[in-house]
LUMPA-76937 format. One record per residue: residue number from 1; x, z, y of N, C-alpha, C, CB in turn. Coordinates in steps of 0.1 Angstrom, whole numbers, plus 2048, in hexadecimal, padded with zeros to 3 digits. Atoms other than C-alpha are relative to their C-alpha. Glycine has a CB too. Layout:
{r NUM, {X, Z, Y}, {X, Z, Y}, {X, Z, Y}, {X, Z, Y}}
...
***
This chain:
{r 1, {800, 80C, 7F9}, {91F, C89, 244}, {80C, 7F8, 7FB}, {800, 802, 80F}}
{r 2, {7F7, 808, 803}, {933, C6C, 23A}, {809, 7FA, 80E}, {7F9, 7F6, 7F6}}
{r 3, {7FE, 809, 7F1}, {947, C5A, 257}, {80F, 7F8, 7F9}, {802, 80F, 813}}
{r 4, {7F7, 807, 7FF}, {95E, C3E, 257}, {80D, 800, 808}, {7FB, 7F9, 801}}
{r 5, {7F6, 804, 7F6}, {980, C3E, 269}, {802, 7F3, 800}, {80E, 807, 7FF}}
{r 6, {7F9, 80C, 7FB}, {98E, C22, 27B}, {80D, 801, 7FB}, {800, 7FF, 80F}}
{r 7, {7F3, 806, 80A}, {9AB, C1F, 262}, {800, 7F8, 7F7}, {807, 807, 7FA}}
{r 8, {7FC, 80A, 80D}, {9B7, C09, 249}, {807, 809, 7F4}, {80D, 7F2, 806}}
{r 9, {7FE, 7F9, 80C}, {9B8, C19, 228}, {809, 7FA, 7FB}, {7F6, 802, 7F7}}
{r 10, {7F7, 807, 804}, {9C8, BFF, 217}, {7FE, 7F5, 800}, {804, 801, 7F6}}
{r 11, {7FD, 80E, 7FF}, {9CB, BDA, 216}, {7FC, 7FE, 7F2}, {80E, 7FB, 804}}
{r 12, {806, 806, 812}, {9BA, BC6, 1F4}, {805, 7F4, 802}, {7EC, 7FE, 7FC}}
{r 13, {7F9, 811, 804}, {9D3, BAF, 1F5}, {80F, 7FE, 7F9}, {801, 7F7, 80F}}
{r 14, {7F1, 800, 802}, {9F8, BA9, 1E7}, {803, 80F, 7FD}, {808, 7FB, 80D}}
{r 15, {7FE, 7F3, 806}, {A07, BCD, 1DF}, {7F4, 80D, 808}, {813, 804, 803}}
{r 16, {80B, 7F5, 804}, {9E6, BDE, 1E9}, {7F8, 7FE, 7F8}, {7F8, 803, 809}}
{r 17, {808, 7FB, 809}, {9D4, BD4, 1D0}, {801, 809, 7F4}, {7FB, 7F8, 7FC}}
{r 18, {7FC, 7F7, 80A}, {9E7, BEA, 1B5}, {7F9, 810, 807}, {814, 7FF, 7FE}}
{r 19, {804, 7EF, 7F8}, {9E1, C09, 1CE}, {7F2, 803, 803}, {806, 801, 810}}
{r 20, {817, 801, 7FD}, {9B7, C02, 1D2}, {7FE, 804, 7F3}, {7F3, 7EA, 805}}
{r 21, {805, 801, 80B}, {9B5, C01, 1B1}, {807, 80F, 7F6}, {804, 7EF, 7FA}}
{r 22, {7FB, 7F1, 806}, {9CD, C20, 1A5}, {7F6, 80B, 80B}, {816, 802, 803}}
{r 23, {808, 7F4, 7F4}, {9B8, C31, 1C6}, {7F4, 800, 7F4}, {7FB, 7F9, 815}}
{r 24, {813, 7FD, 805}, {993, C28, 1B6}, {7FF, 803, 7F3}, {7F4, 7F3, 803}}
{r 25, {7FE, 803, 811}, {99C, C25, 191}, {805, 80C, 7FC}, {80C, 7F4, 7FB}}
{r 26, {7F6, 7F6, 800}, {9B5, C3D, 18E}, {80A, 800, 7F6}, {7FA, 80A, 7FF}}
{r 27, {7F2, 806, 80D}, {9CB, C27, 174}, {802, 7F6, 7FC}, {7FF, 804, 7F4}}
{r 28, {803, 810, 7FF}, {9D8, C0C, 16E}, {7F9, 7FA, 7F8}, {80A, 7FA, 7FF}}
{r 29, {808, 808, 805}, {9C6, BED, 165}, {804, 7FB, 7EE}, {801, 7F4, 80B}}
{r 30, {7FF, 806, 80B}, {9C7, BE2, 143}, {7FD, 7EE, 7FF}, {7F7, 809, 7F7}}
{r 31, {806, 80B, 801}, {9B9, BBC, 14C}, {802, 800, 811}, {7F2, 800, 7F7}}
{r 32, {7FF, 803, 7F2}, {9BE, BAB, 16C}, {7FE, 7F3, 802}, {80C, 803, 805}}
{r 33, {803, 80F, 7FA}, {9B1, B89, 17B}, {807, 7FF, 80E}, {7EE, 7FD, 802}}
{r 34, {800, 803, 7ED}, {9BD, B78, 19C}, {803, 7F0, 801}, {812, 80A, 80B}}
{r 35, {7F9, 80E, 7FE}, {9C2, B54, 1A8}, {807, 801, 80B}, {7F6, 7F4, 801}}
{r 36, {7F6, 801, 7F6}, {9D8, B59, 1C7}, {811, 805, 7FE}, {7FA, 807, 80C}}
{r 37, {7F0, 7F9, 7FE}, {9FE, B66, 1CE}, {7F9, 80D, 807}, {80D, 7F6, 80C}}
{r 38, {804, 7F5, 7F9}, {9EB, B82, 1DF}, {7FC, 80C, 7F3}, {7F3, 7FB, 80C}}
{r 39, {805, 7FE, 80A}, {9DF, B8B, 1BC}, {810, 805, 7F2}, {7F7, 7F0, 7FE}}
{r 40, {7F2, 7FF, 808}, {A07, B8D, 1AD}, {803, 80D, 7FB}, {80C, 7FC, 809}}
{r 41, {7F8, 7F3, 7FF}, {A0F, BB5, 1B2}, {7F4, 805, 7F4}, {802, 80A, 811}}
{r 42, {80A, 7FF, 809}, {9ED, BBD, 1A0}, {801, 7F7, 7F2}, {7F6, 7FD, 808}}
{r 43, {803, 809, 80F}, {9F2, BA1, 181}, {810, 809, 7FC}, {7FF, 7E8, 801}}
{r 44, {7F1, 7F8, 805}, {A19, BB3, 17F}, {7FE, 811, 7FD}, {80C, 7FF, 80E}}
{r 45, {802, 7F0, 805}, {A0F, BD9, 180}, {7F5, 7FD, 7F5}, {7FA, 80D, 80E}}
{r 46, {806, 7FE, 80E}, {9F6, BD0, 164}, {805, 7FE, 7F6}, {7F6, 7FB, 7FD}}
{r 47, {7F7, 803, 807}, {A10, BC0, 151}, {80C, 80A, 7FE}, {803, 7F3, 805}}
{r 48, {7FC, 7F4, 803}, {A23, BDC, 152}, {7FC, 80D, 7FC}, {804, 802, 807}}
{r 49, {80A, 7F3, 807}, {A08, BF0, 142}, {805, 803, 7ED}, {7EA, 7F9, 801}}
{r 50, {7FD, 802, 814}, {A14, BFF, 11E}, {7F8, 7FE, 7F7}, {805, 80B, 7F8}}
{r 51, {806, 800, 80B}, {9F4, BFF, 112}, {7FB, 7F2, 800}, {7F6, 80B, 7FF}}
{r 52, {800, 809, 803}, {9E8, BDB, 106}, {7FB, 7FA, 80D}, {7FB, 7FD, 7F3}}
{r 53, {800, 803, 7F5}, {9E3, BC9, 125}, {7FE, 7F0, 7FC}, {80C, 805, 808}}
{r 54, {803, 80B, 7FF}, {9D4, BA4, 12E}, {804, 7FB, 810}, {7F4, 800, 7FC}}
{r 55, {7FC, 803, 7F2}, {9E0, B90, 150}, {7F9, 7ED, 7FF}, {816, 802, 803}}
{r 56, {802, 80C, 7FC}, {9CE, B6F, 15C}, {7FF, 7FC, 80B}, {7F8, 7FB, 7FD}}
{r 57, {804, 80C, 7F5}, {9D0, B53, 177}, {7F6, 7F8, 7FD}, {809, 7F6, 802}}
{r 58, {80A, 80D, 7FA}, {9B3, B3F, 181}, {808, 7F5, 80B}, {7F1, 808, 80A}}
{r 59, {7F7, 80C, 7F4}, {9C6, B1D, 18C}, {7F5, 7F9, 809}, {809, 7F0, 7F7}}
{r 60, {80B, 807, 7F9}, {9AE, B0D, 1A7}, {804, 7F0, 801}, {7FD, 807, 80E}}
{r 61, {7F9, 80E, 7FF}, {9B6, AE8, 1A0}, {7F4, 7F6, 801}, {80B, 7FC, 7F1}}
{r 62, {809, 808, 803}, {994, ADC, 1A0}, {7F9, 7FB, 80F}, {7F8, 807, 7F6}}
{r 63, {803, 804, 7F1}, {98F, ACC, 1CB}, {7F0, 7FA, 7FD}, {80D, 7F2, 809}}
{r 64, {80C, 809, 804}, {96C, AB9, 1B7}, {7F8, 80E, 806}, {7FE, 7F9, 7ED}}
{r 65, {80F, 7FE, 801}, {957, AD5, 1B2}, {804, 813, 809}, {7F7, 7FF, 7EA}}
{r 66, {7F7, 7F5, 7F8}, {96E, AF7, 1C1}, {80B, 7FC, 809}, {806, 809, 7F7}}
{r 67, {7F5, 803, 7F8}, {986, AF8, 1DB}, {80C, 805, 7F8}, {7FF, 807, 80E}}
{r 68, {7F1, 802, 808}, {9A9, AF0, 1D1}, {80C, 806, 803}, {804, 7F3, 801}}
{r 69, {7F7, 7FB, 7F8}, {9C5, B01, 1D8}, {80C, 805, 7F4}, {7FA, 80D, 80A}}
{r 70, {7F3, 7FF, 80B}, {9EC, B05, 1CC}, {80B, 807, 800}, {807, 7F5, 800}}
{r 71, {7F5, 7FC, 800}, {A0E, B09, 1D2}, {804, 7FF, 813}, {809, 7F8, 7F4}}
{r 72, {7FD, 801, 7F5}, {A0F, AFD, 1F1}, {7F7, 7FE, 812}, {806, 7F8, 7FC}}
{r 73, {80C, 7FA, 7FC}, {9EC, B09, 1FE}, {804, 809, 80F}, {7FB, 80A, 7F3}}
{r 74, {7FB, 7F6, 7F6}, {9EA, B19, 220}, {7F7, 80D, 7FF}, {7FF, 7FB, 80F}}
{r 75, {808, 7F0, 808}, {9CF, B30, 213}, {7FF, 7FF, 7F1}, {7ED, 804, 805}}
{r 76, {7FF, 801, 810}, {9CE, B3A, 1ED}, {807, 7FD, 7FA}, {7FB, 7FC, 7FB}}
{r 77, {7F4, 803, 806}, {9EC, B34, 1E8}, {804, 803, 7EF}, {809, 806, 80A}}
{r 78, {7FC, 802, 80F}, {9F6, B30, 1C4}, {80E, 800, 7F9}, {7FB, 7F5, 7FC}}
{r 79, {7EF, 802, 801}, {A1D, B31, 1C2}, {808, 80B, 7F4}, {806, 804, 811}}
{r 80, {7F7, 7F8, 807}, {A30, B4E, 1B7}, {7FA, 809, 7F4}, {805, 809, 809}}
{r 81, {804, 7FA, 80C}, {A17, B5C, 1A1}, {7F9, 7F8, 7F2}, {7F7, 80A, 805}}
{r 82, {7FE, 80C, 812}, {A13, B3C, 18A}, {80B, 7FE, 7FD}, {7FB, 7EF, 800}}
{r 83, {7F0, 800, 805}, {A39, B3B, 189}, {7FC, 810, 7F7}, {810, 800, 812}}
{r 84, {7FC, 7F3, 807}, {A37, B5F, 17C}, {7F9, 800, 7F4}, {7FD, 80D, 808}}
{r 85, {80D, 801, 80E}, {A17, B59, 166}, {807, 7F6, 7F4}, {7ED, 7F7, 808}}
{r 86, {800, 808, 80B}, {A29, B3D, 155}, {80F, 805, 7F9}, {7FD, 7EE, 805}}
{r 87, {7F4, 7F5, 804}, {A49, B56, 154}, {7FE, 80B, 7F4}, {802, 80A, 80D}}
{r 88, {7FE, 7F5, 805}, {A3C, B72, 142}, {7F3, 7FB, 7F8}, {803, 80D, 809}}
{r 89, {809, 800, 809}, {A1D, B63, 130}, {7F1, 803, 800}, {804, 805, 7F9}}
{r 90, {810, 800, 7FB}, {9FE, B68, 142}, {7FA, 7F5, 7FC}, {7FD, 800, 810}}
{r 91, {80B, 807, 802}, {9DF, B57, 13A}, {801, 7F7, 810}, {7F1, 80B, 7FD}}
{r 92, {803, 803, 7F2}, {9D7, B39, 156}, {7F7, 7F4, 7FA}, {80E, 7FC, 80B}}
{r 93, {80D, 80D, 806}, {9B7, B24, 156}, {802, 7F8, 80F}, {7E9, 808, 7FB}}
{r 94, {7FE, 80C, 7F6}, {9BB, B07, 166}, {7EE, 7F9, 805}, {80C, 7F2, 7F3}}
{r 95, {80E, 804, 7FD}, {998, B01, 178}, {7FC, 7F8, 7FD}, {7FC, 7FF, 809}}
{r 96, {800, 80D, 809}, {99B, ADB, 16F}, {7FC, 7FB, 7F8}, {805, 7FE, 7FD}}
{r 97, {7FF, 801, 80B}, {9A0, AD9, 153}, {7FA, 805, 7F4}, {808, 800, 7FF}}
{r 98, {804, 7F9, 80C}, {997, AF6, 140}, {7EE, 807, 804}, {80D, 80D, 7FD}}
{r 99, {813, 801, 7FB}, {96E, AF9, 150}, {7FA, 7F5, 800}, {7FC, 805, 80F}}
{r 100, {80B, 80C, 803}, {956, AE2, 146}, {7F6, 802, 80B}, {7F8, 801, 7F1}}
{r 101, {80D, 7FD, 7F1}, {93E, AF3, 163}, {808, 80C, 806}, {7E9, 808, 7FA}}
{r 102, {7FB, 7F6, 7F5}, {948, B07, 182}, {7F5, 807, 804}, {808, 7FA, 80D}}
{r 103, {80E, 7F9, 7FC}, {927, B10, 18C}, {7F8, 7FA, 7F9}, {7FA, 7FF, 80E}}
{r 104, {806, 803, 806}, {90A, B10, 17E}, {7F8, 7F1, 801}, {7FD, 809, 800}}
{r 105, {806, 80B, 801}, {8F2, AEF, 178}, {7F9, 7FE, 80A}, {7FA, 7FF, 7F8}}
{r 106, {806, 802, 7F4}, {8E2, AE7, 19B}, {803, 808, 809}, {7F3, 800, 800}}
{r 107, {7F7, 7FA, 7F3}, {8F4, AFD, 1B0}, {809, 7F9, 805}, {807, 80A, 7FD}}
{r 108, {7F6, 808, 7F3}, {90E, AF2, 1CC}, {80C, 7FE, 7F8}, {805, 80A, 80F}}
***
């Protein structure tokens, strides 16, 4: 029988996502996406991977056709880990600018 407890394993957010992912994986990431500050501890423990490693931001700058959000965002916040991304040389796609389509052709 399987059964759930009423605990919290870990948190998938800010320094749990390094620990979900060393839990289910069982190593670190070689490649990592995030667009938030919640997304930071996870884009840094991959960047500290010796073996060749990739780190991107998704900037959400585009309020037309996605919701927009920055630096000074009350959700999705975007702050400390585009300062770090443009620190140490992460990839960052600017929604904007660098997508010609966010969704597909007759979708929302």
């Amino acid at each position: 029988m399987l059964m759930r407890l009423p605990e919290i394993d870990f948190i998938d957010d800010k320094d749990g996502k390094p620990e979900g992912i060393q839990k289910f994986i069982g190593r670190k990431s070689i490649a990592a996406f995030g667009n938030s500050d919640g997304d930071l501890q996870m884009l840094q423990w991959t960047a500290a991977n010796k073996k060749p490693h990739f780190e991107l931001l998704v900037h959400h700058t585009d309020e037309e056709r996605e919701t927009a959000y920055d630096r000074q965002s009350s959700i999705g916040r975007l702050d400390k880990a585009l300062d770090e991304a443009q620190l140490k040389g992460w990839t960052v796609v600017d929604m904007k600018k660098d997508w010609k389509r966010v969704f597909p052709i007759g979708k929302p």
